[in-house]
C-alpha positions, 0 to 999 in steps of 0.5 A, a space after each residue: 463525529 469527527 473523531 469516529 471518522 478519524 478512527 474510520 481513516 486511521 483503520 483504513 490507513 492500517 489495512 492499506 498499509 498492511 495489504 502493501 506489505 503483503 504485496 511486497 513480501 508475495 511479490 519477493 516470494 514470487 521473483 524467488 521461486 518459493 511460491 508459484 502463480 500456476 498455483 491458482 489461490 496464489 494467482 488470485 491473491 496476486 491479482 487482488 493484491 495488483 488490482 487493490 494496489 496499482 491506482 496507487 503505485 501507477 501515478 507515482 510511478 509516472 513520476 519516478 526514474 526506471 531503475 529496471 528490476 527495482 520498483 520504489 512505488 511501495 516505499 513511496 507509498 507507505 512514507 505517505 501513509 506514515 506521513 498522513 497517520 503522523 503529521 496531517 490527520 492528527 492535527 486535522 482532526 484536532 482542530 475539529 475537535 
């Protein structure tokens, strides 16, 4: 039992990290005028991707200077991700084991 829900939150952690990226290379695409969100699949996909995104990058971002144009919320957020999948849940769910 406990390791299926290690696997549960481990695809989780993969599917958060993967929807982020996403978000980033979108958000890059978008300040650079390659993709337009006039367009309205892309409007959507945007929106879904700040709605499933923004509950996490909002309380760091309370935390973390203005630097203007540059958000570091993604950076912040992945490092945690990495941090849960290779240092607190391995050892977590061993001892349950």
């Amino acid at each position: 039992m406990a390791y299926a829900l290690y696997q549960i939150i481990a695809i989780l952690l993969n599917v958060l990290w993967w929807i982020i990226i996403v978000q980033a290379i979108m958000s890059w695409l978008i300040a650079f005028n390659v993709i337009n969100t006039h367009n309205d699949i892309v409007r959507s996909i945007w929106i879904a991707l700040d709605r499933l995104t923004e509950p996490l990058y909002r309380p760091i971002r309370k935390f973390m200077p203005d630097l203007g144009g540059l958000d570091l919320s993604p950076m912040v957020v992945l490092l945690a991700i990495i941090i849960l999948q290779r240092a607190i849940l391995p050892p977590l769910f061993a001892s349950l084991i």
